[in-house]
KENUTOR-191546 format. One record per residue (C-alpha): residue number from 1; residue in three letters; x, y, z. Coordinates in pm, 1 decimal, padded with zeros to 6 digits, always signed. Layout:
REM residues N
+-------+------+----------+----------+----------+
: lumvo : zaza :       px :       py :       pz :
+-------+------+----------+----------+----------+
:   NUM :  ALA :        X :        Y :        Z :
...
+-------+------+----------+----------+----------+
This chain:
REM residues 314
+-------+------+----------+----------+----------+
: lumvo : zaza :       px :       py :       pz :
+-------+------+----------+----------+----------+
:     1 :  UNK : +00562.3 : -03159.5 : +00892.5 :
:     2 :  UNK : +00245.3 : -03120.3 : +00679.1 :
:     3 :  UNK : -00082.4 : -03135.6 : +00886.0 :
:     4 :  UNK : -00263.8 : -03040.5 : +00575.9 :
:     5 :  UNK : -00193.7 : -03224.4 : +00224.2 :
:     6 :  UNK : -00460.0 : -03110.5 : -00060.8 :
:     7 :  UNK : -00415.1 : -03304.2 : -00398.1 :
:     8 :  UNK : -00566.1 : -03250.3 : -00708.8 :
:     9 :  UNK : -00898.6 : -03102.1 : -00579.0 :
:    10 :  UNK : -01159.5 : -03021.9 : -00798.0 :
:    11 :  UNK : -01503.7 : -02916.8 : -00737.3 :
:    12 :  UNK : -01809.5 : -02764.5 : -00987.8 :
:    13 :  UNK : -02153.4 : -02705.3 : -00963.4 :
:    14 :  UNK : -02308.4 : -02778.6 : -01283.9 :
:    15 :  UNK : -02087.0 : -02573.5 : -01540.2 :
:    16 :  UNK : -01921.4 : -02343.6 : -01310.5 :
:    17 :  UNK : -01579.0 : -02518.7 : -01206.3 :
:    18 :  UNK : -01512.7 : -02314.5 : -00883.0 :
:    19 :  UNK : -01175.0 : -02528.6 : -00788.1 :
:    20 :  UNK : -00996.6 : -02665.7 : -01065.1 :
:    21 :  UNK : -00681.3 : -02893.9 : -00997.1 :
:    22 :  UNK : -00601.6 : -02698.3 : -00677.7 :
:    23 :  UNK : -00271.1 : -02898.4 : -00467.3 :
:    24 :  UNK : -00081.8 : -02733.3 : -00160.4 :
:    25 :  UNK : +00011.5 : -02859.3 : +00179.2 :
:    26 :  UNK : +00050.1 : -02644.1 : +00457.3 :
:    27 :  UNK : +00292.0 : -02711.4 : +00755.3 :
:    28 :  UNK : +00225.1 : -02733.9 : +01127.9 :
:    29 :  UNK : +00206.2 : -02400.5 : +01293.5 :
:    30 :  UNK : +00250.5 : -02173.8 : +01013.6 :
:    31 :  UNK : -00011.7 : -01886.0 : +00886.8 :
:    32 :  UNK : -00134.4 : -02040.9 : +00527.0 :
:    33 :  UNK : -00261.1 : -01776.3 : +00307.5 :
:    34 :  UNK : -00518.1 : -01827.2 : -00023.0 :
:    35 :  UNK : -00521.2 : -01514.1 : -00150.6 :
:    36 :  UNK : -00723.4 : -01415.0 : -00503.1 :
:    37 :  UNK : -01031.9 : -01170.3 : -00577.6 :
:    38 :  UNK : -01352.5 : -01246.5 : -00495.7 :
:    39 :  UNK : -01497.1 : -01561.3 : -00696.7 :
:    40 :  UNK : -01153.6 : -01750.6 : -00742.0 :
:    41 :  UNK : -01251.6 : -02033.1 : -00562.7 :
:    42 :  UNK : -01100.2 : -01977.8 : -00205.8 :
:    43 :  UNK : -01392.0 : -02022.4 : +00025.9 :
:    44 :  UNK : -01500.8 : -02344.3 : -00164.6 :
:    45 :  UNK : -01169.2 : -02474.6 : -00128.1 :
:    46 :  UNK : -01125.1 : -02432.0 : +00245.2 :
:    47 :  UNK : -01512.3 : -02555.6 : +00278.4 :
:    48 :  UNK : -01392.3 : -02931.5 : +00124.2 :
:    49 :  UNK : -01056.4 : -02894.8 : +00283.7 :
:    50 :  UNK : -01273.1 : -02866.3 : +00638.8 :
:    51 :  UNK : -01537.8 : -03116.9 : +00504.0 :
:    52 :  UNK : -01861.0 : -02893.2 : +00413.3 :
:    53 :  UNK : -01815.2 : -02961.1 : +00085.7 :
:    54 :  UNK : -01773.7 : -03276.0 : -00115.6 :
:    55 :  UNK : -01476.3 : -03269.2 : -00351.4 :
:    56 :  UNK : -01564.0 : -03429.3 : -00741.7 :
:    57 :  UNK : -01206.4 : -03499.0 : -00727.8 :
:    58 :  UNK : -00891.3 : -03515.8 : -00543.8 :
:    59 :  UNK : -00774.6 : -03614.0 : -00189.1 :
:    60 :  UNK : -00779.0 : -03429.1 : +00130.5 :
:    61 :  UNK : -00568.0 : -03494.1 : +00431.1 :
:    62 :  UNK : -00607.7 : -03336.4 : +00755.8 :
:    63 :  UNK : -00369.5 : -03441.5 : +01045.9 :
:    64 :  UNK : -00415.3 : -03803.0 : +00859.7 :
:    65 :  UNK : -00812.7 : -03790.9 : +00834.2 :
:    66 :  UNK : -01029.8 : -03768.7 : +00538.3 :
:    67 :  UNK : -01302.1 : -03500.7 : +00552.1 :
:    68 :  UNK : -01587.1 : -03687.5 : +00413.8 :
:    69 :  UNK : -01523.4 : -04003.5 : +00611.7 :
:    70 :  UNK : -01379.7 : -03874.2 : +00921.3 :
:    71 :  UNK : -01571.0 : -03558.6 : +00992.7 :
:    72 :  UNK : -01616.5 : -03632.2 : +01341.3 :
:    73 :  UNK : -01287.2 : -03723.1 : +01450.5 :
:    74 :  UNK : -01152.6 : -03404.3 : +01209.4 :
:    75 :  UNK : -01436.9 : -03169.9 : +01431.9 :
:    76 :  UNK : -01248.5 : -03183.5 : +01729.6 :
:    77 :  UNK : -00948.7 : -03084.1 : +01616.6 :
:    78 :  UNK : -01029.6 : -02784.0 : +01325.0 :
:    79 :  UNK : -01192.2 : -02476.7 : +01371.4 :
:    80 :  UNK : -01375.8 : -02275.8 : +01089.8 :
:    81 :  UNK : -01468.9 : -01931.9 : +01103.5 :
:    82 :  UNK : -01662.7 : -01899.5 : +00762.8 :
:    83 :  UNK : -01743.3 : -01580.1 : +00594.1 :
:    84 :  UNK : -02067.8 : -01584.6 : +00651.3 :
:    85 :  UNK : -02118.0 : -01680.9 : +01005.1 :
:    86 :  UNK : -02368.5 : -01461.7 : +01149.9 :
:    87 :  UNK : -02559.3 : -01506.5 : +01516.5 :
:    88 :  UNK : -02874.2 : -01455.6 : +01674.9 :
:    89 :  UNK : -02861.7 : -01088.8 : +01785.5 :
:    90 :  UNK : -02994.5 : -01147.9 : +02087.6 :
:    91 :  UNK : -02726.0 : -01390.1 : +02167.1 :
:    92 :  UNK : -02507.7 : -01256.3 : +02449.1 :
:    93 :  UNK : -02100.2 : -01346.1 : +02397.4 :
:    94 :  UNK : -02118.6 : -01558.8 : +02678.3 :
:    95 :  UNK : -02377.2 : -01775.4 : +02584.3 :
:    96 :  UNK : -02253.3 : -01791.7 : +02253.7 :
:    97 :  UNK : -01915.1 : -01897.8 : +02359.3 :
:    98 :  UNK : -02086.4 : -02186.8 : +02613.9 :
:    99 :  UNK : -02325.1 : -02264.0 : +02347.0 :
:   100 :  UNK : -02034.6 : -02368.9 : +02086.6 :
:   101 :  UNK : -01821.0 : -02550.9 : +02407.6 :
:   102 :  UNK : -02081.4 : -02809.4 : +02439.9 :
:   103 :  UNK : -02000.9 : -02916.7 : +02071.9 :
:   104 :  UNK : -01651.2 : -03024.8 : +02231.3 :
:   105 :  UNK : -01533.1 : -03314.2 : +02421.6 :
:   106 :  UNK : -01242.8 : -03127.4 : +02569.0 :
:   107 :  UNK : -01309.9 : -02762.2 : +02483.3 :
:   108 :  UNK : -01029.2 : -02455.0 : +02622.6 :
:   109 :  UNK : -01150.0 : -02288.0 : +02902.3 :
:   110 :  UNK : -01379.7 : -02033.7 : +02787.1 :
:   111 :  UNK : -01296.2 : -01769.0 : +03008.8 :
:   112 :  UNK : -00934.3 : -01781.5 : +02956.8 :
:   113 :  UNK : -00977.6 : -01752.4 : +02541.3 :
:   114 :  UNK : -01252.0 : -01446.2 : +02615.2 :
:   115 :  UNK : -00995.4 : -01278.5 : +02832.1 :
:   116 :  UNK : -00714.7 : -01373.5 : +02545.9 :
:   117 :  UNK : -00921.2 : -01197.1 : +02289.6 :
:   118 :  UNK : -00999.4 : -00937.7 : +02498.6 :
:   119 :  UNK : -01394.0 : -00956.8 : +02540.8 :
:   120 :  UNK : -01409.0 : -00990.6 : +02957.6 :
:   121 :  UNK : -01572.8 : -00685.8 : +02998.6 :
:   122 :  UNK : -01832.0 : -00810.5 : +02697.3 :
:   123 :  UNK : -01927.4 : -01118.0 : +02839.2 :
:   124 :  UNK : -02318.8 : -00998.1 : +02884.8 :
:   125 :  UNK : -02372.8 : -00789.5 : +02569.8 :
:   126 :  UNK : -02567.8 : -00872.1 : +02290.8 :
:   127 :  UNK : -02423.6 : -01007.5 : +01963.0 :
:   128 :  UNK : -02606.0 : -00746.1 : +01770.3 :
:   129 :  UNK : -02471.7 : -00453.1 : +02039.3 :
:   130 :  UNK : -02109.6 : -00551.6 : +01913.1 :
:   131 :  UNK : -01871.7 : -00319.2 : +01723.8 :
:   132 :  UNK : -01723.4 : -00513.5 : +01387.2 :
:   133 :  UNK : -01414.5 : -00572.2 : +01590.9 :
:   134 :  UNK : -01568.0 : -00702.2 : +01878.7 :
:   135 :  UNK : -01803.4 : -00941.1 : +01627.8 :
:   136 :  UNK : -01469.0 : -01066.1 : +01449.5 :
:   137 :  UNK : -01266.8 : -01144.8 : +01801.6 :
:   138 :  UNK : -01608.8 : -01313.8 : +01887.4 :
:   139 :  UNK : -01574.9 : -01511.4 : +01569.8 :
:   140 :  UNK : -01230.6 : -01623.7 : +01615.7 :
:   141 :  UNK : -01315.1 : -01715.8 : +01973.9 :
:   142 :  UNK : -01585.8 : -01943.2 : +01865.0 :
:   143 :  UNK : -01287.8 : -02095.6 : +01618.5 :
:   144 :  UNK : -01053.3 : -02186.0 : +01888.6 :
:   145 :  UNK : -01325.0 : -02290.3 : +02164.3 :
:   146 :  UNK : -01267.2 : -02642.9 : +02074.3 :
:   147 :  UNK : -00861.0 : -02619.7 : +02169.9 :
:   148 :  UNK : -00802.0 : -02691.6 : +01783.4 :
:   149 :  UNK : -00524.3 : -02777.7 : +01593.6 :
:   150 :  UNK : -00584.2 : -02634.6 : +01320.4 :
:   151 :  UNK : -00792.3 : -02315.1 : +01251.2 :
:   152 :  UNK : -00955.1 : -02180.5 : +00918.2 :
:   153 :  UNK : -01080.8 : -01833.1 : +00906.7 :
:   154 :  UNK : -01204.2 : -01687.2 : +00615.0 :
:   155 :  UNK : -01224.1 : -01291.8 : +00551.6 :
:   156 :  UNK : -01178.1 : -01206.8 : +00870.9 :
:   157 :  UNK : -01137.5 : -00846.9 : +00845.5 :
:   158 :  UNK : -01346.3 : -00725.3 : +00580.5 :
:   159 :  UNK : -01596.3 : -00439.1 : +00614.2 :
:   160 :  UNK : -01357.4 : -00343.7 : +00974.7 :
:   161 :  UNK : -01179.5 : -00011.6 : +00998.9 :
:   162 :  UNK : -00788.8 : +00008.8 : +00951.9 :
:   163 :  UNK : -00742.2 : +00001.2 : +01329.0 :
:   164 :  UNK : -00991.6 : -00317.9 : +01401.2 :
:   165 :  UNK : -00773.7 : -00434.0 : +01148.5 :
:   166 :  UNK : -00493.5 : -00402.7 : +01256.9 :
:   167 :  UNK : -00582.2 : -00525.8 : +01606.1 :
:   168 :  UNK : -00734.7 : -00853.5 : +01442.3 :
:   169 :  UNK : -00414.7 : -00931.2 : +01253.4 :
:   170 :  UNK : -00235.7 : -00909.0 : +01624.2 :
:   171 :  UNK : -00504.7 : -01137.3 : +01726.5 :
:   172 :  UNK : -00432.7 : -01389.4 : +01451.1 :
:   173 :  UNK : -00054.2 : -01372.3 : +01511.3 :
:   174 :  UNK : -00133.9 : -01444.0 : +01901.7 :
:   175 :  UNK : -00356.0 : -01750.8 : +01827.9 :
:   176 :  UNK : -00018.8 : -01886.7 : +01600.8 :
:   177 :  UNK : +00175.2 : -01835.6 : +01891.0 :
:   178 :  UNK : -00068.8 : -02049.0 : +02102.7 :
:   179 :  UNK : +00061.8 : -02311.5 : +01855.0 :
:   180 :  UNK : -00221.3 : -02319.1 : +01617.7 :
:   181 :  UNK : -00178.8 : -02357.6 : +01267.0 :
:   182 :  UNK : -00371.5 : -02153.2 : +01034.8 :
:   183 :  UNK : -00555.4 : -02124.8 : +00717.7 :
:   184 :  UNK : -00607.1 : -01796.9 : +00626.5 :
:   185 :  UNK : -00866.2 : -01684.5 : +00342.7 :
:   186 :  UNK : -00816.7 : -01299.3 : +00223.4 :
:   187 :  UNK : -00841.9 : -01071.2 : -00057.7 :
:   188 :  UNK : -00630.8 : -00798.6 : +00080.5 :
:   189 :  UNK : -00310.0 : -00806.7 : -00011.2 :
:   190 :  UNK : -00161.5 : -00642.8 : +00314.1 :
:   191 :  UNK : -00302.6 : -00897.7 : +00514.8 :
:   192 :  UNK : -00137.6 : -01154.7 : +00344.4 :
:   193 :  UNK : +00207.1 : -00980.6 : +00339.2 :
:   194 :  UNK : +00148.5 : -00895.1 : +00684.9 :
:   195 :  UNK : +00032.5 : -01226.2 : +00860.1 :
:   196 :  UNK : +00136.0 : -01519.8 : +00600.4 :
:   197 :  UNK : +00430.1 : -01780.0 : +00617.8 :
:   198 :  UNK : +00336.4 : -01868.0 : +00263.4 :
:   199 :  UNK : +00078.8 : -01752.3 : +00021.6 :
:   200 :  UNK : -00106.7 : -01948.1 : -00267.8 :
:   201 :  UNK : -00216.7 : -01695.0 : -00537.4 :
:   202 :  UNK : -00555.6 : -01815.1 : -00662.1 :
:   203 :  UNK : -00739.4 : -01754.4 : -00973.8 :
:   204 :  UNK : -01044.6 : -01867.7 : -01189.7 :
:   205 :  UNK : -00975.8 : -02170.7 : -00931.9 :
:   206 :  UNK : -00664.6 : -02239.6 : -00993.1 :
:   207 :  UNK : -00326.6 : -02219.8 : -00780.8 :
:   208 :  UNK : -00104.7 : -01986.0 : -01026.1 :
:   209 :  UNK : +00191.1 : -01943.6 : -00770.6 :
:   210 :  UNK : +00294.0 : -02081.5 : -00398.4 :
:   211 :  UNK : +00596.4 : -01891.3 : -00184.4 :
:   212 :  UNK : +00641.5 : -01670.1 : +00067.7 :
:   213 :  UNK : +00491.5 : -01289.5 : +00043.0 :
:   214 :  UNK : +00885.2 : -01223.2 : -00037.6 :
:   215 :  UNK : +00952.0 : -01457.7 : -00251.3 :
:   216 :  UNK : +00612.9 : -01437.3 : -00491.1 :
:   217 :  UNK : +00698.8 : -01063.1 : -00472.8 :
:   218 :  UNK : +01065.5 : -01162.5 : -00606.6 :
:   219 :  UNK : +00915.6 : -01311.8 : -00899.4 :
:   220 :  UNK : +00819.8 : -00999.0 : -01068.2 :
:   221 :  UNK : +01165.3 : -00925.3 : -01155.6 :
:   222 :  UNK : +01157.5 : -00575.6 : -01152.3 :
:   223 :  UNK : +01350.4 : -00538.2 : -00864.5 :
:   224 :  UNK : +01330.9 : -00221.0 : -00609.7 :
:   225 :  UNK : +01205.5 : +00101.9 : -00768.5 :
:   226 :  UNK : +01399.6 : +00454.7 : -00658.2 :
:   227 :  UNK : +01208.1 : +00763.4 : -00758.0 :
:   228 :  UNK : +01320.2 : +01101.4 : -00655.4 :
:   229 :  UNK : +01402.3 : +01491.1 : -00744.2 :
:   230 :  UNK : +01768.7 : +01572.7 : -00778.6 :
:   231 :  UNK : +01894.7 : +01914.7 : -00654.2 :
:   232 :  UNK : +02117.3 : +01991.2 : -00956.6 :
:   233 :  UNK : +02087.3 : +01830.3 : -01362.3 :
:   234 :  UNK : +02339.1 : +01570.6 : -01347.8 :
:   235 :  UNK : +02391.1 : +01315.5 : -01643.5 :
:   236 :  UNK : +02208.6 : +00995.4 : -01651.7 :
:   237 :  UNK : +02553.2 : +00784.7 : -01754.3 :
:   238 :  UNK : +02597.7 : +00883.8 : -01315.2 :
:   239 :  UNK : +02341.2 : +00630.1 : -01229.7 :
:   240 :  UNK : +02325.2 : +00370.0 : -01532.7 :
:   241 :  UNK : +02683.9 : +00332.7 : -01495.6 :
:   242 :  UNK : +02614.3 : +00204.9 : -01166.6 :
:   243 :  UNK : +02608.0 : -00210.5 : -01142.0 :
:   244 :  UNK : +02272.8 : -00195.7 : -00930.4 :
:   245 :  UNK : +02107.7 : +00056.2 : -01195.2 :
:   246 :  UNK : +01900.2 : -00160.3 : -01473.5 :
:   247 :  UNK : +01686.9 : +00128.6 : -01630.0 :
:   248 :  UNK : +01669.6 : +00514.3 : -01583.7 :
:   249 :  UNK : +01382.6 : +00687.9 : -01670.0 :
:   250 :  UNK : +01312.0 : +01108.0 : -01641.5 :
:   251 :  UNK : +00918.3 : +01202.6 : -01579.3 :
:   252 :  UNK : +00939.3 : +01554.6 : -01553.9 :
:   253 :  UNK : +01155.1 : +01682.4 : -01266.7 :
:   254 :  UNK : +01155.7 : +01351.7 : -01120.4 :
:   255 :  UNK : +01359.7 : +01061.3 : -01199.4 :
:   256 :  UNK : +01271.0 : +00667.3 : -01176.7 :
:   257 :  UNK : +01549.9 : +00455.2 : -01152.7 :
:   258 :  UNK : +01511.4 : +00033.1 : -01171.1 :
:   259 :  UNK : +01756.9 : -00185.4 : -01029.6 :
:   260 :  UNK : +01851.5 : -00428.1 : -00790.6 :
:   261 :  UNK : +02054.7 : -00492.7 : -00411.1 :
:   262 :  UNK : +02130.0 : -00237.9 : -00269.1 :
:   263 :  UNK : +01997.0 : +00038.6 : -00506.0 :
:   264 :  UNK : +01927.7 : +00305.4 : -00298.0 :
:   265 :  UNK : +02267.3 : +00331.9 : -00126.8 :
:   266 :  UNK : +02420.8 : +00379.4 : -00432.2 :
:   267 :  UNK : +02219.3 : +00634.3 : -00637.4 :
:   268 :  UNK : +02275.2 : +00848.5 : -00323.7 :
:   269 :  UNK : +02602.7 : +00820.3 : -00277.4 :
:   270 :  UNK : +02686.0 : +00821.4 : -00644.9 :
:   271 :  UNK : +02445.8 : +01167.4 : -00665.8 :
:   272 :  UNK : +02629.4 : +01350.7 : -00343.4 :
:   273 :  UNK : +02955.2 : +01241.3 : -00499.7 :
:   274 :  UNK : +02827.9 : +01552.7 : -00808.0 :
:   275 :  UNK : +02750.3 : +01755.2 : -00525.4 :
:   276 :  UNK : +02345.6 : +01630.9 : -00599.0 :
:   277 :  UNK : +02110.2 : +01538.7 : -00325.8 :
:   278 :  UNK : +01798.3 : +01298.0 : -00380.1 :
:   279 :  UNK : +01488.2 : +01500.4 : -00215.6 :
:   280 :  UNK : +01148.0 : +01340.9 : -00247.9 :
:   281 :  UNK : +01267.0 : +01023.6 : -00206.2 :
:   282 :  UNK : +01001.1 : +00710.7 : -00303.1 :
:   283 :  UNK : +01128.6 : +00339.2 : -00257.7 :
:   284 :  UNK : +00890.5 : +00061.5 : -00427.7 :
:   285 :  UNK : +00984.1 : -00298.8 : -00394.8 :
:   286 :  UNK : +00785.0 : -00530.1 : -00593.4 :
:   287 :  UNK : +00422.7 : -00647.5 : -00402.2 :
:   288 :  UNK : +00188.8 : -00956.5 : -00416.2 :
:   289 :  UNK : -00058.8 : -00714.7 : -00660.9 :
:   290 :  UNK : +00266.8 : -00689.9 : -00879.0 :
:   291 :  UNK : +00341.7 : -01081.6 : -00858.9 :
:   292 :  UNK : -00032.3 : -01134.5 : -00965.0 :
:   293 :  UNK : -00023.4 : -00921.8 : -01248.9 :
:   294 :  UNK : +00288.6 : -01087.8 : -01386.9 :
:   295 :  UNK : +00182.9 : -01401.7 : -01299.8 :
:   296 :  UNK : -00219.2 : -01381.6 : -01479.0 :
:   297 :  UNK : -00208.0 : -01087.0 : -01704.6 :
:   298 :  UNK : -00445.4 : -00882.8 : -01518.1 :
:   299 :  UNK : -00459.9 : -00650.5 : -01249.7 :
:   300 :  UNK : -00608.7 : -00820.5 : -00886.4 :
:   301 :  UNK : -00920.6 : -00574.6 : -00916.1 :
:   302 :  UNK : -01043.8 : -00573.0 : -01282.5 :
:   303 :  UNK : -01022.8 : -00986.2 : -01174.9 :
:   304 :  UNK : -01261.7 : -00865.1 : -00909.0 :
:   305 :  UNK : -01472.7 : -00711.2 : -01103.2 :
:   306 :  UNK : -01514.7 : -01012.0 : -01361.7 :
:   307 :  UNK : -01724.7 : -01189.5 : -01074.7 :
:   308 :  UNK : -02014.5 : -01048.7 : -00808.0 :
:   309 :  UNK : -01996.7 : -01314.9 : -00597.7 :
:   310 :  UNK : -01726.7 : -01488.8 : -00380.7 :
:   311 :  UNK : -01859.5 : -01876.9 : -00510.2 :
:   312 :  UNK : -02099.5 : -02048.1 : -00681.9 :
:   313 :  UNK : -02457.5 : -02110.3 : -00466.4 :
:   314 :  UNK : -02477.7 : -02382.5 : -00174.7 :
+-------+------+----------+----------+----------+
């Protein structure tokens, strides 16, 4: 069931179109990623989708509620954690986390989702005597004080270390256990393989592909990627012989070989069966950065670089 249904949206400021024809629904309790470099359009998409932002065109739908006309009924149920949310730093995690329960009619119990998120021995310290962690699980606790449905959280982890990272994404995957379904807004590509159901690939503010992280990746074509130095020579007719091999290339003393199911089974086998053994071994599979490639005809940073900022002005 869809408990988010986006058609058609649309939305410029004067010249600039930031979201251009952008449709995708996503379905209850599932991790919804829109991934694309910075300046695609992402944050101003999720900003009409949670009513900041008035669409030029298109419809929104929000477990059955418009955004613009409906705002109020839509607050209690959605929670946004925005890029650029930012506290007093004098605010102790405790009153923050009061402060944004009084916006609620029926908020969760606050000490329950500090204690989920693992702040309880944080509850007195001031926002600004936070590590970036700490600041982000803040963040997503002041998403979920309302007991939402729905939750949108955009670039959570950037500027944290690999392990805050990491302990965020276990955060995220917790909260969709809680039943929550989420919108997630990214630029990493590990994130999005990691943590996403689905993933729409965004760019110049358009939706170029929707799957899954596998099934984007599948859409390259290129299949799994063997690379390796054999023990002995051995002629290349060994491997492209082989049903799974599709190309064979030498680079040196290493050799790259293309194929498909199944592929590295059977250049091993097919190498120890000449008395050769495969050292150095190197698997590649195809990745979101290779699905974006193939799918806009330029790599995910030099589209980075073709923007400095994440969307057009307020």
């Amino acid at each position: 069931m869809s408990v988010i249904e986006v058609e058609r949206l649309r939305k410029a400021y004067g010249d600039t179109v930031a979201v251009d024809d952008v449709s995708f629904c996503v379905d209850e309790n599932e991790i919804f990623g829109l991934l694309g470099p910075n300046g695609a359009g992402k944050t101003t998409t999720v900003e009409c989708v949670v009513g900041l932002r008035r669409p030029d065109l298109g419809t929104i739908k929000v477990l059955g509620l418009d955004p613009q006309t409906q705002r109020d009924r839509l607050r209690e149920n959605v929670g946004v954690q925005l890029q650029e949310s930012v506290l007093p730093p004098k605010i102790r995690v405790r009153e923050a986390v009061d402060l944004y329960r009084s916006f609620y009619r029926r908020p969760t119990d606050a000490d329950r989702l500090v204690d989920l998120l693992g702040l309880s021995g944080k509850r007195d310290v001031y926002f600004k005597n936070l590590s970036g962690g700490q600041k982000q699980r803040l963040s997503i606790a002041l998403a979920l004080v309302g007991d939402p449905r729905v939750a949108v959280l955009d670039e959570l982890t950037t500027g944290l270390d690999p392990q805050a990272r990491r302990d965020t994404w276990e955060l995220i995957e917790g909260v969709r256990d809680q039943g929550v379904t989420i919108i997630l807004v990214t630029h990493f590509m590990d994130e999005a393989e990691r943590l996403c159901d689905r993933v729409a690939l965004v760019d110049r503010g358009k939706v170029v592909a929707l799957d899954s992280p596998d099934g984007l990746a599948r859409r390259v074509g290129g299949g799994t990627r063997v690379r390796f130095t054999p023990s002995a020579p051995f002629e290349d007719r060994v491997l492209t012989e082989l049903p799974q091999v599709r190309s064979l290339e030498r680079q040196g003393e290493q050799v790259v070989v293309q194929g498909g199911d199944d592929l590295v089974n059977a250049v091993i086998l097919a190498l120890s069966g000449m008395g050769v053994t495969a050292r150095d071994v190197h698997v590649d599979a195809p990745s979101l950065e290779d699905a974006f490639v193939t799918l806009t005809g330029r790599g995910f940073h030099d589209a980075e670089e073709t923007t400095s900022t994440e969307e057009a002005p307020s």
